[in-house]
C-alpha positions in Angstrom: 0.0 0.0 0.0 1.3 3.5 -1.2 0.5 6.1 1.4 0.4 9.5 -0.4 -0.6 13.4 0.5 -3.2 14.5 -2.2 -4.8 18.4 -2.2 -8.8 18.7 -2.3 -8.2 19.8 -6.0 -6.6 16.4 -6.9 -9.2 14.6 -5.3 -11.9 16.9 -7.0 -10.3 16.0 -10.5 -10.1 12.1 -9.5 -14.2 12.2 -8.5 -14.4 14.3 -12.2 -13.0 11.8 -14.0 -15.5 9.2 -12.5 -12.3 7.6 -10.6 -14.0 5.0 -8.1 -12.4 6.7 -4.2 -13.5 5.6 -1.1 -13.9 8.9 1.4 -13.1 8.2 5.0 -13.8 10.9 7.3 -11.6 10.7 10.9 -12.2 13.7 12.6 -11.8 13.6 16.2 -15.5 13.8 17.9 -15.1 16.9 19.3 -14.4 18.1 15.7 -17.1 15.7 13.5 -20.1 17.1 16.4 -19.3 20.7 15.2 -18.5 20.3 11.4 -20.3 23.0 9.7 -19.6 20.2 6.4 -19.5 16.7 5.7 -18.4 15.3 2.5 -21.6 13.0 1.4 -21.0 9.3 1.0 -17.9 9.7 3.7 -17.6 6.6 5.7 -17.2 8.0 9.4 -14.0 6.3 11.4 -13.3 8.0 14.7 -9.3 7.8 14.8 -9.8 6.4 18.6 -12.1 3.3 17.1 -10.0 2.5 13.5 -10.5 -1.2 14.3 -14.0 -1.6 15.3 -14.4 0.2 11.5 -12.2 -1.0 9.6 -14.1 -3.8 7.8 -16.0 -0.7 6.9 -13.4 0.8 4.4 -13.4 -0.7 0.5 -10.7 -2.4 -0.4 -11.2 -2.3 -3.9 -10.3 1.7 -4.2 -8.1 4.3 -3.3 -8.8 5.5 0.2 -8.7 9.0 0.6 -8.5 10.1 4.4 -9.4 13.2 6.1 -8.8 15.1 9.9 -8.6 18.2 11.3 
């Protein structure tokens, strides 16, 4: 597995294109409960729970992660 930074434009252009991206929101609770946004279709993973959610997360796409 290739672990890389990406910017919210590349990920923009990757969703344009149609490319298939699995979007895993882990935002801290205190940080999730007072999100103004969410990205729809973001599979929520608390950071302090990864491995009660991990059967959760696609395997069969890029995974793109995001925190505050």
């Amino acid at each position: 597995m290739e672990v890389t930074r990406v910017t919210v434009d590349e990920v923009r252009a990757r969703l344009d294109r149609g490319e298939p991206l699995a979007i895993v929101d882990a935002r801290s609770a205190d940080a999730w409960s007072t999100a103004t946004s969410r990205i729809p279709g973001a599979i929520r993973v608390p950071p302090d729970d990864v491995a009660a959610h991990v059967a959760e997360i696609p395997r069969d796409r890029a995974v793109i992660t995001y925190c505050t």
